[in-house]
C-alpha positions as semicolon CSV with decimal commas, in nm:
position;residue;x (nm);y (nm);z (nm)
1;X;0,000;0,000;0,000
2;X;0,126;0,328;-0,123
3;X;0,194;0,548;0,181
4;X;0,007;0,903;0,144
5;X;0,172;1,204;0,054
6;X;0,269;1,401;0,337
7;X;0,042;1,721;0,380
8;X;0,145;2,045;0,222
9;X;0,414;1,855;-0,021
10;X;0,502;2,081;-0,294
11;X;0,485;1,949;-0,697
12;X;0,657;2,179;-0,916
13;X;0,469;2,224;-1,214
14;X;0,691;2,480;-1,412
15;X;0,971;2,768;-1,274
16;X;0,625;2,985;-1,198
17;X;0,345;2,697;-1,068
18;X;0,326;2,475;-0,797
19;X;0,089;2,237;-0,668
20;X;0,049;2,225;-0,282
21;X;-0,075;1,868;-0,164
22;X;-0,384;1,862;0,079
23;X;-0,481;1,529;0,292
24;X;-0,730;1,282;0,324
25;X;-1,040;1,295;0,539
26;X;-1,033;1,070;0,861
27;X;-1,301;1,129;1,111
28;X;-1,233;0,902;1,326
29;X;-0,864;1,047;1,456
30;X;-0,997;1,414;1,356
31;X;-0,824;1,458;1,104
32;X;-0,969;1,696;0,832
33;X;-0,965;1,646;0,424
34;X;-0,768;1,954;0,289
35;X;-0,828;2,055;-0,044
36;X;-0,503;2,086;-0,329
37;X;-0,443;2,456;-0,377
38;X;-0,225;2,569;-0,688
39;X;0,039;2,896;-0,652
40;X;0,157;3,065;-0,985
41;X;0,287;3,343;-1,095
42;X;0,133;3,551;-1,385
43;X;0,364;3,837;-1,510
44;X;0,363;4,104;-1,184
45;X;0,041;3,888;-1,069
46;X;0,088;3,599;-0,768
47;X;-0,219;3,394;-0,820
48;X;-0,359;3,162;-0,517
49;X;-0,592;2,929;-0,638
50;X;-0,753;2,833;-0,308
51;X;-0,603;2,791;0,041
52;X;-0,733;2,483;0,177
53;X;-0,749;2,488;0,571
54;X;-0,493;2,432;0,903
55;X;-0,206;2,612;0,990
56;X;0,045;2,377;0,838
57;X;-0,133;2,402;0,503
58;X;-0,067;2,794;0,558
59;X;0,254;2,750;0,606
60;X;0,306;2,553;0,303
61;X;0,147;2,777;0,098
62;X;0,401;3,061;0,231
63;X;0,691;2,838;0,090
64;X;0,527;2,759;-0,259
65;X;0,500;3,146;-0,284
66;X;0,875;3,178;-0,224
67;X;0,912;2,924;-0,515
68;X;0,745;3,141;-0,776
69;X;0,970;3,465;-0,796
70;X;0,859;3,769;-0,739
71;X;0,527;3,971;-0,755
72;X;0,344;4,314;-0,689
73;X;-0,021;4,209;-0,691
74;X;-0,162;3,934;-0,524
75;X;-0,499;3,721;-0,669
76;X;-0,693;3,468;-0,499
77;X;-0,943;3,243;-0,673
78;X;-1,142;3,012;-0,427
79;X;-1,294;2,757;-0,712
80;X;-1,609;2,654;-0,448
81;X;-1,687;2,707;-0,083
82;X;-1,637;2,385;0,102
83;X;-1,467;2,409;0,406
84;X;-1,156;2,228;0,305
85;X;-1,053;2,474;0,036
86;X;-1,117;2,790;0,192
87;X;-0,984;2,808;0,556
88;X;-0,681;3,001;0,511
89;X;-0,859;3,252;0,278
90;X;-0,721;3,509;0,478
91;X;-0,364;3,472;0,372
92;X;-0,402;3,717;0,111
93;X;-0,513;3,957;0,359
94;X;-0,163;3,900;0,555
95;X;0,055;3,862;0,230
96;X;-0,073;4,190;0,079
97;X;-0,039;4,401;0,442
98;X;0,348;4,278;0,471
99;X;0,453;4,395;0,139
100;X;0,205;4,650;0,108
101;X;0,056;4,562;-0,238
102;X;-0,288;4,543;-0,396
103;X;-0,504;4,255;-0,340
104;X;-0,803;4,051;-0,473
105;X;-1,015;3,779;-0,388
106;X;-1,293;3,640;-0,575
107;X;-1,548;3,368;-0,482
108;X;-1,892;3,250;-0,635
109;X;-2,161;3,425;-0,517
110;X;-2,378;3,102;-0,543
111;X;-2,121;2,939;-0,248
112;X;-2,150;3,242;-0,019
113;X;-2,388;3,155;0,169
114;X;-2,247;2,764;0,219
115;X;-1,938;2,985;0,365
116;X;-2,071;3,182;0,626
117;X;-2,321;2,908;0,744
118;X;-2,106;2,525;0,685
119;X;-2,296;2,406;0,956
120;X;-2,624;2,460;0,749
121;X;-2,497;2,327;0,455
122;X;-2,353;2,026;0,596
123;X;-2,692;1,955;0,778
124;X;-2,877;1,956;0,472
125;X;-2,666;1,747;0,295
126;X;-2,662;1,512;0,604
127;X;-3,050;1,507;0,656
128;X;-3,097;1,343;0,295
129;X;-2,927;1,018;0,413
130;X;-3,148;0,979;0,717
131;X;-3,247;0,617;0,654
132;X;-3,026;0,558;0,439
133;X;-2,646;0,566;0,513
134;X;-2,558;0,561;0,841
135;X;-2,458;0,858;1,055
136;X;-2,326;0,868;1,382
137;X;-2,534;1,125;1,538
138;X;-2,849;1,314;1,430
139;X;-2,784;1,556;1,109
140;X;-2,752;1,861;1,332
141;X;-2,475;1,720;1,555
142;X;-2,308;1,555;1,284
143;X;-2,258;1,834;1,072
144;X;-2,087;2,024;1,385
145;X;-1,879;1,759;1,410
146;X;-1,753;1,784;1,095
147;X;-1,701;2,142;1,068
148;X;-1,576;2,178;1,426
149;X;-1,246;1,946;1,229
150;X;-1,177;2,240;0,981
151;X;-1,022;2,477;1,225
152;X;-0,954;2,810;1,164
153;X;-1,195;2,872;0,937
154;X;-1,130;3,213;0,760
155;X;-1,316;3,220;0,430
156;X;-1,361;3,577;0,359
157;X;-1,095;3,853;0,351
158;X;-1,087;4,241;0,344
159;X;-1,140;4,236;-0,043
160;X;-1,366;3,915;-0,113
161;X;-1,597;4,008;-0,390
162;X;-1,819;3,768;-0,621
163;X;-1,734;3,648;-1,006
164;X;-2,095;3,737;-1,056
165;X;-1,996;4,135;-0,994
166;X;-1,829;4,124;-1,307
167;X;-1,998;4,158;-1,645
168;X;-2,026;3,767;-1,745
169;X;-1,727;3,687;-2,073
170;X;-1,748;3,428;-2,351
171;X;-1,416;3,277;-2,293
172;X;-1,307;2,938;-2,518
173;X;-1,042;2,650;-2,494
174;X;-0,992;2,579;-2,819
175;X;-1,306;2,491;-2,982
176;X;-1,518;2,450;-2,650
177;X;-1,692;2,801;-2,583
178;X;-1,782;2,834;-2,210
179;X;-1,864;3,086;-2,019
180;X;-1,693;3,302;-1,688
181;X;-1,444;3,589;-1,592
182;X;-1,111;3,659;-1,674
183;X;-0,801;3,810;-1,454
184;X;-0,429;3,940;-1,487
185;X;-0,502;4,061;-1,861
186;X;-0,627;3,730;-1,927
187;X;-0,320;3,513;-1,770
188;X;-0,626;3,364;-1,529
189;X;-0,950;3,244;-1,654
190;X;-1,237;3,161;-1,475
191;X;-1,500;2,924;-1,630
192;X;-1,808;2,834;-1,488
193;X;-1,866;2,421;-1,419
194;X;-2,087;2,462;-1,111
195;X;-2,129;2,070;-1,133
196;X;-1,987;1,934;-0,789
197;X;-2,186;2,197;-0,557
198;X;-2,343;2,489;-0,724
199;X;-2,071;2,733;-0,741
200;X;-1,760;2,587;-0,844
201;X;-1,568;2,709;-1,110
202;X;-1,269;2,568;-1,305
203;X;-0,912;2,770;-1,376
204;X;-0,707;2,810;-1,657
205;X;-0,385;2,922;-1,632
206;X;-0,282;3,065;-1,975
207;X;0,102;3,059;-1,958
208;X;0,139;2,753;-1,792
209;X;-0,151;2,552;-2,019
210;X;-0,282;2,435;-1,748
211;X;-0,672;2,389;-1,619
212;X;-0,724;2,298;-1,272
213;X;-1,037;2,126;-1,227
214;X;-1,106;2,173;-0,852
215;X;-1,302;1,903;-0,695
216;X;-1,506;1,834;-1,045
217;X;-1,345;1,505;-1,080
218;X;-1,447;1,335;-0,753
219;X;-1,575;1,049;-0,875
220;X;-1,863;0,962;-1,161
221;X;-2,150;1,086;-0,977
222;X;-2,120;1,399;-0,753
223;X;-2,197;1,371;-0,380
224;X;-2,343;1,724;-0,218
225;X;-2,696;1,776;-0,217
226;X;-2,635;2,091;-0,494
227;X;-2,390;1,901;-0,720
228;X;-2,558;1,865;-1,092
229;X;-2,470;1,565;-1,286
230;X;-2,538;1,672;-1,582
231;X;-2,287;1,955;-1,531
232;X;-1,999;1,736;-1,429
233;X;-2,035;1,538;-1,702
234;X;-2,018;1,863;-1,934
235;X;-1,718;1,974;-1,785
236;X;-1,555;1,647;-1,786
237;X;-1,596;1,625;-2,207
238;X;-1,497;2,002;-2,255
239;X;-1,166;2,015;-2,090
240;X;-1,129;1,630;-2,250
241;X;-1,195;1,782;-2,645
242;X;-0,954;2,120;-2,536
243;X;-0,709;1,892;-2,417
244;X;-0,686;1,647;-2,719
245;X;-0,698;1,948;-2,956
246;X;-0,356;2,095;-2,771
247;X;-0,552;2,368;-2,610
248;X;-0,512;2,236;-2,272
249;X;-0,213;2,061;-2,198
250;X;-0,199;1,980;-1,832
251;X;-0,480;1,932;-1,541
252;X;-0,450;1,902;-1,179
253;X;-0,742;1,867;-0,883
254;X;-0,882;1,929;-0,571
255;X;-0,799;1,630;-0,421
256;X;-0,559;1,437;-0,623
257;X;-0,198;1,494;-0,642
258;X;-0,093;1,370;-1,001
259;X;-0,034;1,624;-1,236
260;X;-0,157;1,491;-1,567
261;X;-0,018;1,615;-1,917
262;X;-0,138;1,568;-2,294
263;X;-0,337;1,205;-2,377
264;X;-0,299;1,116;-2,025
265;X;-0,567;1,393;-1,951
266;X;-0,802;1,238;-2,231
267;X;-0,772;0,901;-2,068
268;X;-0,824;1,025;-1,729
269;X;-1,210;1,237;-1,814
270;X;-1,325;0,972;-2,073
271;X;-1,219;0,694;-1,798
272;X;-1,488;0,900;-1,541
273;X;-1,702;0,975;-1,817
274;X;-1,708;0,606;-1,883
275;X;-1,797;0,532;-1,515
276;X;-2,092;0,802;-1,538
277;X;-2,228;0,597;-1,754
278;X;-2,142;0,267;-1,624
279;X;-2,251;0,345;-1,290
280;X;-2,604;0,497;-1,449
281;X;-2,653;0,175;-1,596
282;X;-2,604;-0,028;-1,235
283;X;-2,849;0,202;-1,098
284;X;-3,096;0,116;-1,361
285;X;-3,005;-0,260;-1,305
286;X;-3,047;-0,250;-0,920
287;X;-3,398;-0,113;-0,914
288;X;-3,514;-0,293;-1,235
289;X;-3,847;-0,434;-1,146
290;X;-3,978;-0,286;-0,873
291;X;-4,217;-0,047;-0,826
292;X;-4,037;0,082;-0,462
293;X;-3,718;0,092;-0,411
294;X;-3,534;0,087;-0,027
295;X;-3,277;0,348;-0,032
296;X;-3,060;0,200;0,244
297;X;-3,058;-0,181;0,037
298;X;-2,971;0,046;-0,315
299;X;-2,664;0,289;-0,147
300;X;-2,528;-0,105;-0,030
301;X;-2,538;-0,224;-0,362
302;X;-2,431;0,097;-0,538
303;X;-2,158;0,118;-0,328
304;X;-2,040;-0,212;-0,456
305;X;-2,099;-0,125;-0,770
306;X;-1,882;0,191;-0,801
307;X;-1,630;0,010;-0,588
308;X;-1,598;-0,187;-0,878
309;X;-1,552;0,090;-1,101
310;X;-1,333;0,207;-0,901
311;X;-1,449;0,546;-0,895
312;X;-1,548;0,655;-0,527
313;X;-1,369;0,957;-0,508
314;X;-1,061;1,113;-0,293
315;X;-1,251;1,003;0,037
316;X;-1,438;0,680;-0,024
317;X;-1,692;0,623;0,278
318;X;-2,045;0,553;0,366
319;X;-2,162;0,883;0,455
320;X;-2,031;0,995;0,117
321;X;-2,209;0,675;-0,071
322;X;-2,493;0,751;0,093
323;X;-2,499;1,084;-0,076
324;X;-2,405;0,976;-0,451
325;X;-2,678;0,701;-0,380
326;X;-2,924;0,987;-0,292
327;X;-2,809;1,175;-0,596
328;X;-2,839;0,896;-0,836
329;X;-3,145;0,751;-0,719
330;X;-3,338;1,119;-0,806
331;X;-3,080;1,078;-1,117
332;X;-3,300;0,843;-1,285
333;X;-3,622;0,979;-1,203
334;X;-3,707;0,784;-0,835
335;X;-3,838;1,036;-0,565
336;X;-3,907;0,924;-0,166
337;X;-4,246;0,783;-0,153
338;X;-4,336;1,061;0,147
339;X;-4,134;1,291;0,169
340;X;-3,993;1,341;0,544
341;X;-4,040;1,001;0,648
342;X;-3,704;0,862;0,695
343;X;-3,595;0,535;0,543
344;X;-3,948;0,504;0,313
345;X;-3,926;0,359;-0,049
346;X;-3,839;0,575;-0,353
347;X;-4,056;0,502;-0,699
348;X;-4,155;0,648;-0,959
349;X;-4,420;0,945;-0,959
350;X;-4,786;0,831;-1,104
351;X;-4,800;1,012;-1,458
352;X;-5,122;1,102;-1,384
353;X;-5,294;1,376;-1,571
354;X;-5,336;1,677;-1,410
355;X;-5,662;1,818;-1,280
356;X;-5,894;2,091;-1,456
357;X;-5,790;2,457;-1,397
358;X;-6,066;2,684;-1,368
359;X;-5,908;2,971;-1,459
360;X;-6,049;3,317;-1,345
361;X;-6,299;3,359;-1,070
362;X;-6,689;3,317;-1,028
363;X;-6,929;3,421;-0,848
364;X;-6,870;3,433;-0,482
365;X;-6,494;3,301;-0,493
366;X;-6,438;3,669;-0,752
367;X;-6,439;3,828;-0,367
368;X;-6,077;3,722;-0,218
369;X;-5,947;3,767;-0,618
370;X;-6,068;4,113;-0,577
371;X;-5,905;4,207;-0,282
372;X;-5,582;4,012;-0,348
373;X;-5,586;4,267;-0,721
374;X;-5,692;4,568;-0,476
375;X;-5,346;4,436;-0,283
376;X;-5,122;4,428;-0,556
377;X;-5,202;4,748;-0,724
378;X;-5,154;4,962;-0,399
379;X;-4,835;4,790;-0,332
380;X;-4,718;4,860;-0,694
381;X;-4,669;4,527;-0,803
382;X;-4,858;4,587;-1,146
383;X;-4,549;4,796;-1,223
């Protein structure tokens, strides 16, 4: 067994990019996940992409920005909210005050609110598997638990702003046109993805040729309660079609530390593009024949089933099956039976026909229509 990589390790991309190594998620001794962060140097431009979370993650990102050579402007670029890729946000705050240059720091405006409230977020997410995977406390207490690991938290900074401030750009790599922002007189380049929670973003570094894909590539089927499949699997074939036309020619992650360069980044996103599909198809096979299907017997057998695709992501568990069983059960059209009844069956909803609409009101019932109109007009909503 391969021993993990120590955290903070430093991969040197080029003389101006390096790839800081995060960690693996262990619960059980405490231990928070830590999210890759990238540090590059565009022309008079030091560009952070993300800052993961502890101190000793900090400090490694202090020595990758010694590796780079010198700067006058400092750029941050948080690719999503999650806790274990924003912690140390700050550090641009304390970078820019000790040299005394200009600073920015831009974020999705769509993960704000996942930033200032984890504990929310992480409830949500953790209420869905009620009945399903196990947890080992009630979703409230859980998702403390789990935040309470990623210590200090410091997501925002004096000059946080959103992407979504800026006027939106058509931006393209190679022949795929996406959409987004671009930075450092268009060194950095923002594109949206939004597949693995619903504000990530991917980055493309112009002068290294590289796109960094974030935490997009965890896995076949995403895992958080806002992650769109359908926009994974997007992503997944653009940056595979830039890459085998020469418009991309290396991509790193959130969460894996292999730096991956020309047909070796094809094979990578048409290998999790295959599992997508593959894994669809055991989903499809799993609940074939029956009308209800228990969510808790389904995540067991999905989990064996992507086990054998080997595509569980950077921190395989059952909390985390739970959630990609969740996602792919609604994937292919199954909703709970009753909704807020933990553990009940998922099916199919009747296609039933639905009922007459009368349209405007008769008779007695034109009395509340009246006043509700009366309403609206003196509160200027007809405007």
């Amino acid at each position: 067994m391969t021993e993990p990589t120590p955290l903070g390790s430093l991969v040197e991309i080029d003389d101006r990019t390096v790839l800081v190594l995060g960690q693996e998620l262990d619960i059980a001794h405490e231990q928070p996940d830590v999210g890759n962060a990238l540090v590059h140097r565009a022309g008079e431009h030091l560009v952070l992409v993300d800052t993961g979370v502890t101190e000793a993650f900090r400090a490694a990102l202090r020595t990758a920005v010694d590796r780079v050579g010198p700067w006058s402007r400092l750029l941050l670029i948080t690719t999503h909210g999650h806790t274990d890729h924003v912690g140390n946000n700050d550090l641009v705050d304390e970078l820019a005050a000790e040299l005394g240059v200009p600073a920015e720091h831009w974020v999705s405006a769509r993960d704000v609110e996942q930033m200032r409230d984890p504990v929310t977020y992480w409830e949500r997410a953790f209420d869905r598997l009620t009945g399903v995977a196990p947890l080992p406390a009630p979703p409230a207490l859980s998702a403390k638990k789990v935040v309470s690991l990623f210590q200090p938290l410091h997501p925002f900074g004096t000059t946080t702003r959103t992407y979504e401030e800026r006027p939106l750009e058509r931006l393209s790599l190679g022949s795929v046109r996406m959409t987004g922002w671009s930075f450092a007189d268009g060194a950095v380049r923002v594109l949206r993805s939004q597949g693995h929670c619903a504000g990530h973003v991917i980055v493309h570094l112009r002068d290294a040729g590289l796109v960094h894909l974030g935490d997009e590539v965890n896995g076949p089927c995403g895992a958080m309660r806002d992650a769109d499949q359908l926009k994974l699997t997007t992503v997944f074939g653009a940056v595979a079609t830039a890459a085998a036309e020469g418009a991309v020619s290396a991509v790193t992650e959130g969460h894996d530390g292999t730096v991956r360069r020309g047909d070796e980044v094809v094979a990578h996103l048409d290998e999790i593009l295959d599992q997508a599909v593959a894994l669809q198809e055991a989903a499809l096979e799993i609940t074939d024949g029956h009308d209800t299907v228990d969510p808790a017997g389904f995540a067991t057998d999905l989990g064996r089933r992507v086990a054998e695709l080997g595509g569980g992501g950077p921190n395989p568990n059952p909390v985390f099956g739970g959630m990609m069983s969740v996602n792919m059960l609604d994937e292919i059209g199954l909703r709970p039976a009753h909704a807020g009844h933990e553990g009940r069956p998922w099916s199919r909803p009747g296609r039933t026909d639905p009922a007459p609409v009368a349209g405007m009101p008769h008779g007695i019932a034109l009395l509340p229509a009246a006043a509700a109109m009366v309403g609206w007009k003196l509160r200027g909503r007809d405007k």
